[in-house]
N, C-alpha and C positions, 0 to 999 in steps of 0.2 A: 661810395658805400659807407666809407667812415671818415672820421675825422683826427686826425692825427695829433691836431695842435691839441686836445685835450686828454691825450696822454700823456703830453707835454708840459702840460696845466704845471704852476709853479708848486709844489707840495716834497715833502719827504718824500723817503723811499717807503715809509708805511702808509701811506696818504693821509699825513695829517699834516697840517702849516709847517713849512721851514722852520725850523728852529725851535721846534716845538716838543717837549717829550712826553709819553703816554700819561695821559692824566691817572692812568692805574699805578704809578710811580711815587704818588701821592698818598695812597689808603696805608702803606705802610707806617708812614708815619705821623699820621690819623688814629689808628687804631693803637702805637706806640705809645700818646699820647692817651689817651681811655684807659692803656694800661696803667701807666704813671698815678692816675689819677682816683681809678681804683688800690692799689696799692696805697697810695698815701689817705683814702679814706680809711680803708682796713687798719694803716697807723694809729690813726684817730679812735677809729673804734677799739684797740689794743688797749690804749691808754686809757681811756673811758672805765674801761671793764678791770684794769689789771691794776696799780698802786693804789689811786685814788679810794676807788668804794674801802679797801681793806684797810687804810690810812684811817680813813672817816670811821671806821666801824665804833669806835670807841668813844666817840663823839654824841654818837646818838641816842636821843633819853624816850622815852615814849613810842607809843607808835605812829603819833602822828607825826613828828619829825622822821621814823621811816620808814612811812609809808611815801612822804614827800620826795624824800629820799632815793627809793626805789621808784618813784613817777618819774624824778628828773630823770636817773638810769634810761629806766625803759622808753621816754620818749626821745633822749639825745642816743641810744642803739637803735631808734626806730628812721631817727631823719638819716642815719650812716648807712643803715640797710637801704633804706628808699635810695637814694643817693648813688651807692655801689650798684642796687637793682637794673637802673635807668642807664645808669654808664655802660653796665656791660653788654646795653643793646648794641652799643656801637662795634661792637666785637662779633657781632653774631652774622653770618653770611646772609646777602640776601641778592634775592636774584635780578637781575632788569633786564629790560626790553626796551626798545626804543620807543615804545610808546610810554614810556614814564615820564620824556619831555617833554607832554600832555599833561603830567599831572600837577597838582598847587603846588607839591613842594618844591618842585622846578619853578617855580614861573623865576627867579632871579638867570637862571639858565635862560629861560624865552623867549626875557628880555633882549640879553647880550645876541642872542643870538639873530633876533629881531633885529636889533642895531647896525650888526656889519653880518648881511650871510653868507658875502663874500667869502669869510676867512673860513667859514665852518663847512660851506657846500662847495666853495669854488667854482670853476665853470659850470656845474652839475644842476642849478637851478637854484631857489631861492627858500627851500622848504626839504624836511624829511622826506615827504614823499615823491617828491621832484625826484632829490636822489638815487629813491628807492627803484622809480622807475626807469630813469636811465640807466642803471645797475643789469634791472633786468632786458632792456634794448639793446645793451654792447652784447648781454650775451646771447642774444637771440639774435643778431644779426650774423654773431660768429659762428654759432650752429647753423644757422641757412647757410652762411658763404662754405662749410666745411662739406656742406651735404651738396653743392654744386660743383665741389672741388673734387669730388669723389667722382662724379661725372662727367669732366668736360674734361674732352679731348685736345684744346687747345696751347700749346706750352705758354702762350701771350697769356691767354686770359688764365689758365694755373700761376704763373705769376704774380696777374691782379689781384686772383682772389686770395691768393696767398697773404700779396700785404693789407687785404681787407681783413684778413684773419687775425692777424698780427695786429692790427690796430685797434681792433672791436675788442682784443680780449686784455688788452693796454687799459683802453680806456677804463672797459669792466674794472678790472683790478685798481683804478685810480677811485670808482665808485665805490667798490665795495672794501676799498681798506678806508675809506670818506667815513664810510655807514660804521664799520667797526671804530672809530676814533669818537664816534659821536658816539657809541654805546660805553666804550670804557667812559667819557667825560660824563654822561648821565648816570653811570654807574658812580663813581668818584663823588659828584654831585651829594647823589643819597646818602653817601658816608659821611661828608661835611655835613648831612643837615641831620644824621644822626646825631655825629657829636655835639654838634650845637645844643640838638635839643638836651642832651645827658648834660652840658655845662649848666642850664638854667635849672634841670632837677639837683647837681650838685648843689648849686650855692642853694635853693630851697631845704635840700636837705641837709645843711652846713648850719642854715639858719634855725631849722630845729633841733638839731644839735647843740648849738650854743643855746638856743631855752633851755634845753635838761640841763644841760650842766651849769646854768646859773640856778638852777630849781634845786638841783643836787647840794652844790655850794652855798645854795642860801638854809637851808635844811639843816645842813652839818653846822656852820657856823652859828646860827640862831636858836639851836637846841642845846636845853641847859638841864642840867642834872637835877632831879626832882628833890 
């Protein structure tokens, strides 16, 4: 009725690979890091805002030195805001489902898993949905044997269906802690490819930043007393 060796299957006791810890173990210090990062722009933009313009005030002669002035300002607080904006995506919850290792921002996820789906589905087949369906087969097999168990007279076969019971909801449970191991790692996934993307908005908005403040600095130094 079932199969035993695949509750046997070699995995943790949460069915994910031996050796393996939740990839939900990971967004901690993922999201640690987006902190760090907005904090030390917020530095950036302190400093921006706070010695410098009130240093320079005295500096400047006309209004076209600052007005150049106040452009550097506002566009080196414009790249810091952009910059902080994007970062703190990484910080913001967001939901998944197993069909997001469907989607592009997965495919580095697709790949690997394409590669070896041994390590990812183990005996369970070779695809999400593979798993998904033997998931629901162990437990459909154990509902039937439980509903025949209710009515057979026999201690032999109560027995049998006993360890058919025992092993269909074995196996179950090796499928569906499978499917939640692959939910948290495609979850984890989108947190990495958040932050990714906030690092490429940081250094762009690092790099308008350092414009203003060469625009700023070329303003202050360059403006002469009429």
């Amino acid at each position: 009725m079932t199969d035993p060796v695949l509750a046997s299957a070699a995995s943790g006791q949460d069915g994910s690979p031996v050796g393996l810890p939740s990839p939900l173990d990971s967004i901690d210090d993922m999201r640690a890091s987006a902190k760090w990062t907005i904090g030390a722009l917020a530095a950036v933009g302190a400093a921006l805002l706070g010695g410098a313009p009130l240093s320079a005030v005295g500096k400047l002669h006309g209004f076209g030195p600052a007005g150049a002035a106040f452009a550097g300002l506002v566009i080196g607080l414009a790249g810091i805001g952009w910059a902080i904006w994007h970062t703190a995506d990484a910080l913001m919850p967001i939901g998944t489902t197993l069909a997001a290792i469907d989607q592009p921002e997965l495919a580095g996820l697709r790949a690997q898993i394409q590669a070896e789906p041994a390590a990812f589905f183990g005996p369970f087949g070779s695809s999400v949905q593979e798993l998904q369906s033997k998931y629901v087969l162990w437990q459909t097999v154990a509902a039937r044997a439980a509903v025949m168990l209710a009515g057979e007279p026999d201690e032999s076969q109560k027995s049998k269906l006993a360890q058919g019971i025992a092993d269909a909801l074995a196996n179950a449970a090796q499928a569906g802690a499978r499917l939640r191991w692959l939910l948290e790692l495609a979850h984890a996934w989108r947190v990495r490819d958040q932050l990714r993307r906030a690092r490429l908005h940081t250094f762009g908005g690092a790099a308008v930043a350092a414009l203003g403040a060469i625009l700023f600095v070329v303003a202050t130094t360059m403006s002469a007393p009429p």
